[in-house]
Backbone as CSV, one residue per row, in Angstrom:
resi,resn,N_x,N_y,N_z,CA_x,CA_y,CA_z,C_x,C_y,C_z
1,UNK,221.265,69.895,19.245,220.748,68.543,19.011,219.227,68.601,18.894
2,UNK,218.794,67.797,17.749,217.315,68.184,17.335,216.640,66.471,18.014
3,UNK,215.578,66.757,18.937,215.081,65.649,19.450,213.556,65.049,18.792
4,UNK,213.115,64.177,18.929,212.042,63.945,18.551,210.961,63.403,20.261
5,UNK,209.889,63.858,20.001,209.000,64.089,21.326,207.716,63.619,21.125
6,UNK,207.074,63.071,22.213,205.540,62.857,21.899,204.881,63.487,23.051
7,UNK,203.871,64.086,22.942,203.439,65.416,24.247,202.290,64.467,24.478
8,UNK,201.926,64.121,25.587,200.809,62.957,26.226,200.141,63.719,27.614
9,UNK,198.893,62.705,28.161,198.737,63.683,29.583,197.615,61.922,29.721
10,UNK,198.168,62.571,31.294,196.604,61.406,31.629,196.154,62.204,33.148
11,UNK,194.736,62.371,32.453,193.692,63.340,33.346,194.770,64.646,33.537
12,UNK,195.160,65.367,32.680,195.780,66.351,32.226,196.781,67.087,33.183
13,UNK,197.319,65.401,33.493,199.022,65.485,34.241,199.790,65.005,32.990
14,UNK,200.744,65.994,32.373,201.152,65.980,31.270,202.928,65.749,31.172
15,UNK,203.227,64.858,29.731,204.403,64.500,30.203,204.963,65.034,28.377
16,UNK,206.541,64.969,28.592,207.426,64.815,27.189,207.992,63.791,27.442
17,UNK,207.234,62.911,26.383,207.928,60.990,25.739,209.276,61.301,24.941
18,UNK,210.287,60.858,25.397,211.414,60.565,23.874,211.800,59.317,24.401
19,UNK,211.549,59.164,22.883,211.625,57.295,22.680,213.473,57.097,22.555
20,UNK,214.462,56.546,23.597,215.678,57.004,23.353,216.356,55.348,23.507
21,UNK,215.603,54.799,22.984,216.037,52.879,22.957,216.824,53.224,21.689
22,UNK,217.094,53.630,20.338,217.849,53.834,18.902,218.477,55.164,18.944
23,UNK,219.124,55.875,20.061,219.894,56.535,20.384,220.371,56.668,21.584
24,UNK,221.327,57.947,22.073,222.492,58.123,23.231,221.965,58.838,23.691
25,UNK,221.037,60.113,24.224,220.516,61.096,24.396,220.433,61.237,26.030
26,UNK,221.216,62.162,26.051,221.868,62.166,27.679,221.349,63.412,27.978
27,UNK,220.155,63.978,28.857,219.426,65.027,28.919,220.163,65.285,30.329
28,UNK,220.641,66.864,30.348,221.089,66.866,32.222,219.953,67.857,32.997
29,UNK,219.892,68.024,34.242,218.672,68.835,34.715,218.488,70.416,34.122
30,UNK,219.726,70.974,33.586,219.413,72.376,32.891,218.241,71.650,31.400
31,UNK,218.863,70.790,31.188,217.814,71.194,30.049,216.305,70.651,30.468
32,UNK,216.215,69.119,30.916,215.215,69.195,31.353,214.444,70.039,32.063
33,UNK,214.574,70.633,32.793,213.851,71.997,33.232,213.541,72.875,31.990
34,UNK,214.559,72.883,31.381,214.010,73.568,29.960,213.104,73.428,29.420
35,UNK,213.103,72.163,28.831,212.211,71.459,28.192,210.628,71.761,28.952
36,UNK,210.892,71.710,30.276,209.421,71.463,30.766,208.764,72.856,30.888
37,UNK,209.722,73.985,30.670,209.203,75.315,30.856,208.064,75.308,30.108
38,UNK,206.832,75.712,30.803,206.019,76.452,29.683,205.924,77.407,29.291
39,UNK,207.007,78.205,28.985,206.640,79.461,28.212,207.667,79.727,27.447
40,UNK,209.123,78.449,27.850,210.225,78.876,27.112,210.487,77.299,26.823
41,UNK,210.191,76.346,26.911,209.951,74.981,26.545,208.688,74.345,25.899
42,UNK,208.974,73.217,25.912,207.387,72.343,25.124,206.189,72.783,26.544
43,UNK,206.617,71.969,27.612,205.868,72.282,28.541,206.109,70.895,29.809
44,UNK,205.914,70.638,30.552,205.492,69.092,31.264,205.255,69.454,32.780
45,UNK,204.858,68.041,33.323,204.818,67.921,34.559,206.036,66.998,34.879
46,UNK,206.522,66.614,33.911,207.353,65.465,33.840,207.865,64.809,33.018
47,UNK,209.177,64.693,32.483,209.495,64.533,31.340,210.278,63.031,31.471
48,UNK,209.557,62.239,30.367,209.919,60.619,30.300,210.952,60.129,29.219
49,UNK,212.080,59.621,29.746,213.104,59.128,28.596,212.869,57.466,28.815
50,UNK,212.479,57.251,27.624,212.188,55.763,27.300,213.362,54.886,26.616
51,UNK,213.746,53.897,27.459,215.008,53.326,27.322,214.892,51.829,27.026
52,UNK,216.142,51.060,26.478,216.268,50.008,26.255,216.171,49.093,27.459
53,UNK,215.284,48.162,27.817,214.781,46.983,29.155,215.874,46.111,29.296
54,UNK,215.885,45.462,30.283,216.773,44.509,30.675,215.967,42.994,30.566
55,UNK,214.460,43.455,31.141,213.474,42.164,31.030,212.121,42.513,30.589
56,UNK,211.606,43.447,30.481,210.331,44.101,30.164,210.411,44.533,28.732
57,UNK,209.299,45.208,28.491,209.009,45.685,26.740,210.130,46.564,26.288
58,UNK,209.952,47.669,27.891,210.464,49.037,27.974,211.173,49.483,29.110
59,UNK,211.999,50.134,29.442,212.297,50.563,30.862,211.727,52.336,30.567
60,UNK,211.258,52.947,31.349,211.627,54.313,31.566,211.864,55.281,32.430
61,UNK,212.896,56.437,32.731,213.431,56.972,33.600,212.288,58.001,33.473
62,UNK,211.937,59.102,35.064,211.186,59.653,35.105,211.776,61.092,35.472
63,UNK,211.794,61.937,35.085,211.920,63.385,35.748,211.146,64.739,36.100
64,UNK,211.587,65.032,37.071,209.714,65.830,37.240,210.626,66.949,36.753
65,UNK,209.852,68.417,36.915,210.208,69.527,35.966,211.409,70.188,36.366
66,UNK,211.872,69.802,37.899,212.678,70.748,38.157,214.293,69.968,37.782
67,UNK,213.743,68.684,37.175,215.073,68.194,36.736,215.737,66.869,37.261
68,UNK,214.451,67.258,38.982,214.822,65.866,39.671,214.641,64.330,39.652
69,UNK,214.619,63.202,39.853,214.139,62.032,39.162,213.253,61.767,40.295
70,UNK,212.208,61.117,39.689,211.045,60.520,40.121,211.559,58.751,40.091
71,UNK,210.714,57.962,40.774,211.138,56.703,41.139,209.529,56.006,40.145
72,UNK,208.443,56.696,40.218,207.495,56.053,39.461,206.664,57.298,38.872
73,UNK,205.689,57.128,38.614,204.427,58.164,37.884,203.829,57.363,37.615
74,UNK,202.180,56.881,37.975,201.170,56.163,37.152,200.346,57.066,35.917
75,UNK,200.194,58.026,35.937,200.127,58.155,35.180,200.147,58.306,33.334
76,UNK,201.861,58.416,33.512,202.738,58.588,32.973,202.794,56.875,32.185
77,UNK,202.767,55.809,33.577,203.067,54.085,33.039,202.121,54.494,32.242
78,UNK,200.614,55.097,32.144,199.635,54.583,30.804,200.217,55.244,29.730
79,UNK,200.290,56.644,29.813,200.507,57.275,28.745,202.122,55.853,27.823
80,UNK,202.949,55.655,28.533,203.661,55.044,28.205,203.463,53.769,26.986
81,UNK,202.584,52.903,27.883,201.709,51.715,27.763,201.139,51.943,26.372
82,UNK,200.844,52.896,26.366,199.289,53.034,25.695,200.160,53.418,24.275
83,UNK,201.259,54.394,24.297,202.017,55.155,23.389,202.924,53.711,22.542
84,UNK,203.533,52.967,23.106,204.235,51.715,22.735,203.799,50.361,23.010
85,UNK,202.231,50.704,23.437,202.022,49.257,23.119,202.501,47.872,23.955
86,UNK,202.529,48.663,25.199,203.506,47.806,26.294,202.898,47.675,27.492
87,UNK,203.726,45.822,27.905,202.966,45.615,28.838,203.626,45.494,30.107
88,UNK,205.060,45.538,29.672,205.958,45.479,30.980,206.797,46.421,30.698
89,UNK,206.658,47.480,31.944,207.493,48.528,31.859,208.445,47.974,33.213
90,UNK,209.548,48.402,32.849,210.210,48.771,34.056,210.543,50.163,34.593
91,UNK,210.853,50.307,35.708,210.984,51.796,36.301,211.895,51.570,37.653
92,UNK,212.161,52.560,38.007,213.183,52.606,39.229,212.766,51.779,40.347
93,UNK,210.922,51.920,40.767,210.057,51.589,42.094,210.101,50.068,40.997
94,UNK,210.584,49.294,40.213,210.277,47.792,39.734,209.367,47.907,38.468
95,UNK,208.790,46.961,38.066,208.515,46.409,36.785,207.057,46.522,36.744
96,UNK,206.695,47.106,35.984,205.280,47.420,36.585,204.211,46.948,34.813
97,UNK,203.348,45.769,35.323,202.072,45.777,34.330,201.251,46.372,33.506
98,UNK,200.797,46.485,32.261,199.627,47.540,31.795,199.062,46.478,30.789
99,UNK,197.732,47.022,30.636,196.447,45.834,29.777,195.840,47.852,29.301
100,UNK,195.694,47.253,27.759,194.573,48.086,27.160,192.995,47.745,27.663
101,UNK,192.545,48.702,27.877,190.902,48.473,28.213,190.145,49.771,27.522
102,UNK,190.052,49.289,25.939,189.237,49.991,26.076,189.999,51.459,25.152
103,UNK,189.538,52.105,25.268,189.899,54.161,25.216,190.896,54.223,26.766
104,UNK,191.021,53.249,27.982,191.774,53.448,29.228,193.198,52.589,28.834
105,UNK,193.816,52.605,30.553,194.928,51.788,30.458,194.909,51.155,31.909
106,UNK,194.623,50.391,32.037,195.089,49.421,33.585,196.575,49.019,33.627
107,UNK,196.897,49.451,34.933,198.366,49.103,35.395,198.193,48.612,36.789
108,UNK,198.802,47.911,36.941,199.384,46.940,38.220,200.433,47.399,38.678
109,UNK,200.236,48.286,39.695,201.095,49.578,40.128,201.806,48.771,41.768
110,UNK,201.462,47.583,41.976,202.298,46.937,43.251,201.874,47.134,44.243
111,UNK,202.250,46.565,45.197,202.140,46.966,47.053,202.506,48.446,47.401
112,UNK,202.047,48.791,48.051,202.273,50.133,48.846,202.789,49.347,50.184
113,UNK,202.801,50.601,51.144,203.141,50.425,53.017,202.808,51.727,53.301
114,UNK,202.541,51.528,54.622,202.396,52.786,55.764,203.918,52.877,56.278
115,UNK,204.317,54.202,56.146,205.892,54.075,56.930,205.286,54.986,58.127
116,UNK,204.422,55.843,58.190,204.256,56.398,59.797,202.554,56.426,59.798
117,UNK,201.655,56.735,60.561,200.581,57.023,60.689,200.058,57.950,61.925
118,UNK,199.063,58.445,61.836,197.914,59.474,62.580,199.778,60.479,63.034
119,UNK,200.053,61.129,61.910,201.198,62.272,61.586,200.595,63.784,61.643
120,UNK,200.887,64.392,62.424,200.422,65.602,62.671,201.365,66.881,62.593
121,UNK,200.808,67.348,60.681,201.782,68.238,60.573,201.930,69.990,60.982
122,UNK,200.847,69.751,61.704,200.928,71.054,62.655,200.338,72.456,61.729
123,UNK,199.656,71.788,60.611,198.385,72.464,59.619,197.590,72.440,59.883
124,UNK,196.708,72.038,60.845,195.223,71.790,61.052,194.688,70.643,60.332
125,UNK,195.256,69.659,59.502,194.977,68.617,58.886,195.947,67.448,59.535
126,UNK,195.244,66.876,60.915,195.845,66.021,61.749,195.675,64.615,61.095
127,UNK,196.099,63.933,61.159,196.049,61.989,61.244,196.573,61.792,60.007
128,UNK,197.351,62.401,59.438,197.893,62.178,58.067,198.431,61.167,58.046
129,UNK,199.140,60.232,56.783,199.732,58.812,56.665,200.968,59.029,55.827
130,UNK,202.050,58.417,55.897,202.916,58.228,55.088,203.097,57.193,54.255
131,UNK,202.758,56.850,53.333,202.772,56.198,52.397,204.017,55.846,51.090
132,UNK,204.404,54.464,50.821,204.792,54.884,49.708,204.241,53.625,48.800
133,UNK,204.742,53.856,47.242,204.087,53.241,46.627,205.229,53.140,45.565
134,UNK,206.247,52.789,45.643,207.466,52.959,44.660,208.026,54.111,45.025
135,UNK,207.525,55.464,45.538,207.734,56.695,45.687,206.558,57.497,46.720
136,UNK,207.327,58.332,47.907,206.690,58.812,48.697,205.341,59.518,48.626
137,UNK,204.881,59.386,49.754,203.294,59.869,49.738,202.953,59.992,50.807
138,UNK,202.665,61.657,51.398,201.820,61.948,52.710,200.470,62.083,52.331
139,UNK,199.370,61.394,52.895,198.173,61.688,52.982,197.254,62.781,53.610
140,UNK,196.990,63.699,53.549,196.280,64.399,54.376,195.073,64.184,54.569
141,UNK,193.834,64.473,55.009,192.485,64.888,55.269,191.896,65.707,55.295
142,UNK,190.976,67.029,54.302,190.102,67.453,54.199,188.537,67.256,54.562
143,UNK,187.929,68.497,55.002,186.561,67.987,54.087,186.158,69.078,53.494
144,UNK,186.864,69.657,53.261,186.750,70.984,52.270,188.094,71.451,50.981
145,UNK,188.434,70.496,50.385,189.480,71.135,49.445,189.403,72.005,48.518
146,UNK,188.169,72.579,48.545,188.512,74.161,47.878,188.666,75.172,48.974
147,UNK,188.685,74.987,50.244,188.697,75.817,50.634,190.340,75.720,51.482
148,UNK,190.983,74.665,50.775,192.813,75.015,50.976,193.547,75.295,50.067
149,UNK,194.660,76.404,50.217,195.469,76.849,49.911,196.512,75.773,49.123
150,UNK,196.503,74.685,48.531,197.553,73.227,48.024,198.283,73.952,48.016
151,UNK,199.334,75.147,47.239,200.487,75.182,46.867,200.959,75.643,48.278
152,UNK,200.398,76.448,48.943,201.215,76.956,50.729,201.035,75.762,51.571
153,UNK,200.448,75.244,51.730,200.619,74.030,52.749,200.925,72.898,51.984
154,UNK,201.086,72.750,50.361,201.824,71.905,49.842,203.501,71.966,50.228
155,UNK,203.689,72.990,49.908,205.209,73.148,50.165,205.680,73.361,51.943
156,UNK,204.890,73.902,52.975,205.013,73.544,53.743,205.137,72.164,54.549
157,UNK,204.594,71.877,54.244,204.625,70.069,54.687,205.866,69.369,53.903
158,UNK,206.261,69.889,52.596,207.430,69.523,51.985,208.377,69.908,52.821
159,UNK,208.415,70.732,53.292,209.525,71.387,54.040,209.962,70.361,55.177
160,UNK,208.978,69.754,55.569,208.878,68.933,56.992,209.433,67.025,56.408
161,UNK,209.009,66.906,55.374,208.964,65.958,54.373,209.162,65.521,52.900
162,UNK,209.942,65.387,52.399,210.487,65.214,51.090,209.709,64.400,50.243
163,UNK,208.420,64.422,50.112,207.262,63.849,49.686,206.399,64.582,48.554
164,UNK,205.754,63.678,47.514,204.382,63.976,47.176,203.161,64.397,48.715
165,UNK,202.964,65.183,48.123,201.568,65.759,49.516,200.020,65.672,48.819
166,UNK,199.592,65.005,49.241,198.108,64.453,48.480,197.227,64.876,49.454
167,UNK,195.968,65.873,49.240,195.123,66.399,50.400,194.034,65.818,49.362
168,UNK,193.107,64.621,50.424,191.958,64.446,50.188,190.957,64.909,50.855
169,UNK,189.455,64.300,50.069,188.186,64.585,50.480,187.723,63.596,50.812
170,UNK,187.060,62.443,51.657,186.501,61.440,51.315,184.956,61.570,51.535
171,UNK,184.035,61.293,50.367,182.872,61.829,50.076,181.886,60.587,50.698
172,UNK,182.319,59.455,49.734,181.825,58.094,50.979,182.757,57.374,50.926
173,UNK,182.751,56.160,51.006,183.511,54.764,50.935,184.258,54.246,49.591
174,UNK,183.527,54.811,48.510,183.758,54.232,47.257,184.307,55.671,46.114
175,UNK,184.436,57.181,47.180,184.191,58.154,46.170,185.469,59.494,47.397
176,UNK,186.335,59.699,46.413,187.316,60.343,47.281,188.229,61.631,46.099
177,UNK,188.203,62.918,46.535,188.358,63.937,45.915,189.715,64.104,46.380
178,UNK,190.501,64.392,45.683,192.001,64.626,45.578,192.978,65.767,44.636
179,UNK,193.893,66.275,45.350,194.908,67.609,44.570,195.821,67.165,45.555
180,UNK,196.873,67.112,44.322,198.375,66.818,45.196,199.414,67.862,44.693
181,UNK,200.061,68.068,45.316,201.784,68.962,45.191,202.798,67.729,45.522
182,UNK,203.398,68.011,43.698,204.207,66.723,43.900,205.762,67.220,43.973
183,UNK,206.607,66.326,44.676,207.903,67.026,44.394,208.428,66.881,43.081
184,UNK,209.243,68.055,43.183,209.987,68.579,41.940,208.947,69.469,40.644
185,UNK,207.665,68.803,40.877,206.605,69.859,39.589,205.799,70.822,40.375
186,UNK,205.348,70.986,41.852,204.485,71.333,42.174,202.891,70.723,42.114
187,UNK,201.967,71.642,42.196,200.965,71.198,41.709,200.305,70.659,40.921
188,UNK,200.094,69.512,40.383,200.400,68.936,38.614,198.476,68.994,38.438
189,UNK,197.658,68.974,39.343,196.261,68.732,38.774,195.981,67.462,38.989
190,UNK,196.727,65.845,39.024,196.510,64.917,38.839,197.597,64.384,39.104
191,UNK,197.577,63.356,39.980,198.981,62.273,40.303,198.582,60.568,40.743
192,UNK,199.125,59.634,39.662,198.172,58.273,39.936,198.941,58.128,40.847
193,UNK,200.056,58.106,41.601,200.696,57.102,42.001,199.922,57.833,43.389
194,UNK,199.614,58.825,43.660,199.488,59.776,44.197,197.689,59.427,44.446
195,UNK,197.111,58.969,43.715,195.784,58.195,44.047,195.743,56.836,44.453
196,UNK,196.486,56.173,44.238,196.889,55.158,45.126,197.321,54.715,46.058
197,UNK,198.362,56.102,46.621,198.698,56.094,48.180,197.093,56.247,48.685
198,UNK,196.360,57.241,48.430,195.601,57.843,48.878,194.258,56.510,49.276
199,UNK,194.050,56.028,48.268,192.763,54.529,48.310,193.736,54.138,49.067
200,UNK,194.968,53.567,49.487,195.456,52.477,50.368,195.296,53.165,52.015
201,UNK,195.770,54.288,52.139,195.916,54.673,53.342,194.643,54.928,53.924
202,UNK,193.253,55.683,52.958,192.195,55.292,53.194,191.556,53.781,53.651
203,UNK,191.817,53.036,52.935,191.688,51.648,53.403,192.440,51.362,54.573
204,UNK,193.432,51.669,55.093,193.781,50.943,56.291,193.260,52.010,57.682
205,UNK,192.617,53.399,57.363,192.039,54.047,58.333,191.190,53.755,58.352
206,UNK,189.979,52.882,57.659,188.541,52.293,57.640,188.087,53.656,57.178
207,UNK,188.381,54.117,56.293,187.882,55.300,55.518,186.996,54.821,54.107
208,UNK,187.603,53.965,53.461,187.387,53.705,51.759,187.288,52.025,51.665
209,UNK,186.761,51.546,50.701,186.963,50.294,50.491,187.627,49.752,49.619
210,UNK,187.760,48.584,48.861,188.906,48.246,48.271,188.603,49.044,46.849
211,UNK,187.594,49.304,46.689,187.743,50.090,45.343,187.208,50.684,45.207
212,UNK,187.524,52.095,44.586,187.405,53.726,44.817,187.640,53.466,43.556
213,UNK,186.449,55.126,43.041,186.808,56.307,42.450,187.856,57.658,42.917
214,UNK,189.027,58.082,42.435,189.306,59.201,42.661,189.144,60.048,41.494
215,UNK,188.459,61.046,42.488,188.658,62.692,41.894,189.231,63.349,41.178
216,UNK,189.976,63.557,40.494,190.970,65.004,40.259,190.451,66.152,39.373
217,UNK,191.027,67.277,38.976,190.823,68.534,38.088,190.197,67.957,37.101
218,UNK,190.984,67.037,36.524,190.034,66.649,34.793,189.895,65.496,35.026
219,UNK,189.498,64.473,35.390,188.975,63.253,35.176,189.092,62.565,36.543
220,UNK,188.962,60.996,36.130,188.890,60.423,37.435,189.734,59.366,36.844
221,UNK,190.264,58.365,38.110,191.082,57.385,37.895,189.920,56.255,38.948
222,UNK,190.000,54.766,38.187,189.525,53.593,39.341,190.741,52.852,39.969
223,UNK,190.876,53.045,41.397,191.849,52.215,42.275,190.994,51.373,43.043
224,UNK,191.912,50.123,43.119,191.404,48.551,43.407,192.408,47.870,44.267
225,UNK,192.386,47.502,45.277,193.380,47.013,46.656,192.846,45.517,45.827
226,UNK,193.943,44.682,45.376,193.305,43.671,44.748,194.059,42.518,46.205
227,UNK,192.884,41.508,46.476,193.184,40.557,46.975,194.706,39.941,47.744
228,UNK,195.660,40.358,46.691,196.944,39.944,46.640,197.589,41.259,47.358
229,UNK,197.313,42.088,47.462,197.853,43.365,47.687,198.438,44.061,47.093
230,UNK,198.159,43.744,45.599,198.491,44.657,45.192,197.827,45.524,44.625
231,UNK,197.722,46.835,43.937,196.832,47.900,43.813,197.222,48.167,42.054
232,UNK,195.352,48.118,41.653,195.875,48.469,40.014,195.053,49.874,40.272
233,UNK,195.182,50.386,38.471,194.859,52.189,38.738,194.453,51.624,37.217
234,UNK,193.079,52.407,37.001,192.862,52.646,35.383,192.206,53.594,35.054
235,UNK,192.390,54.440,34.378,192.752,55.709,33.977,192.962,56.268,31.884
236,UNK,192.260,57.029,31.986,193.190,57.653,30.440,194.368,58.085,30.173
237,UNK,194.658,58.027,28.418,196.312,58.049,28.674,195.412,59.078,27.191
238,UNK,196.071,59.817,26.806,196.075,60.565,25.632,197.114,61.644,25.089
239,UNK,197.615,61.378,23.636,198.743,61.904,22.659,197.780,63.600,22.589
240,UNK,198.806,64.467,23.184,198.589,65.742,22.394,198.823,65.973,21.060
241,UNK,200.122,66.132,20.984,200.966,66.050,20.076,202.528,65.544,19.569
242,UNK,202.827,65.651,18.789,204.567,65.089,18.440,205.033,66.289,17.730
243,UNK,206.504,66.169,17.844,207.189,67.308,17.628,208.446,67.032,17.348
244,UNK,209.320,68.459,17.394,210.843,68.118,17.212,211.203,69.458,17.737
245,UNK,212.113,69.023,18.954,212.563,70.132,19.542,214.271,70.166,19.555
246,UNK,214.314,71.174,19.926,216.186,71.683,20.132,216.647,71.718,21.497
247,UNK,217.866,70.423,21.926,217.772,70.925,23.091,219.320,71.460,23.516
């Protein structure tokens, strides 16, 4: 079966789009993993099947590389947004907002919660938070993230927790450095949903204020604790390429 694909990334957490609203295209985790191989696939951090909505523009299902499903990706909502022109996506974590701004994409990514706090995973990175935001999120604390190991104490703490693991920096109030190990891709370089646990749980430790810059490998994302409680993220969304693959 010959598919059609659009290769996207935002802050060069990278996804495979198939637009599958005018077809049946039933992908199972062998191939998705396929697909996301990079060296024997297109490539991804996460591969997006874009489906027919019930109430929104778009719905889309999320899968990270190893095949497993994801409940959200902000990232991914822009690249989405931005790719079709849409302002109501739906997704597993609910129905989620996007506004063009620009060369960016603003999304209205919802309420978060603390499900545990000051969590001590027995790494030397004590007072961690559990977070979720549609989809899990442990917070850690740095003040040195080049000088940790993410993928060994990423997956360690997975072990303890079935979570995205987000190890920050917080530089001041308004400016916070971040690398996460997400489940099912590993280390992706960049995770919004995954910068938004991070500004919220900061905010309720009196760490950050309502609106931060985060950090990552290639770019930065702006998170905003808006009034209402809920939290937008804006960020770049950008088309690598399109293709046609075999799956």
């Amino acid at each position: 079966m010959r598919v059609d694909f659009t290769k996207m990334n935002g802050l060069g957490n990278d996804f495979v789009i198939i637009d599958n609203r005018a077809h049946n295209i039933a992908l199972n985790s062998a191939q998705i993993t396929k697909l996301a191989d990079r060296k024997f696939g297109i490539g991804c951090d996460q591969l997006i099947m874009v489906q027919t909505p019930e109430l929104g523009d778009l719905r889309m299902d999320i899968y990270n590389a190893d095949g497993s499903v994801a409940e959200a990706c902000g990232n991914a909502t822009r690249c989405v947004a931005k790719l079709f022109n849409a302002n109501t996506i739906e997704t597993v974590a609910g129905t989620l907002t996007a506004n063009i701004v620009g060369d960016e994409v603003a999304v209205n990514m919802g309420q978060a919660s603390i499900l545990k706090s000051n969590v001590d995973y027995g790494l030397g990175l004590p007072n961690a938070s559990f977070v979720t935001i549609g989809n899990p999120h442990i917070v850690l604390y740095s003040t040195d993230l080049n000088g940790l190991d993410i993928m060994t104490l990423g997956k360690a703490v997975q072990a303890q927790e079935m979570a995205n693991i987000n190890f920050a920096q917080v530089i001041n109030k308004s400016l916070v450095s971040l690398k996460v190990y997400e489940r099912g891709s590993g280390y992706t370089g960049a995770c919004g949903t995954g910068a938004c646990a991070t500004v919220f749980a900061g905010i309720a430790n009196g760490l950050l204020d309502a609106k931060v810059t985060v950090t990552q490998a290639h770019g930065d994302l702006q998170i905003t604790l808006q009034d209402d409680g809920n939290i937008t993220m804006q960020g770049d969304a950008n088309i690598n390429y399109t293709g046609v693959v075999e799956v």
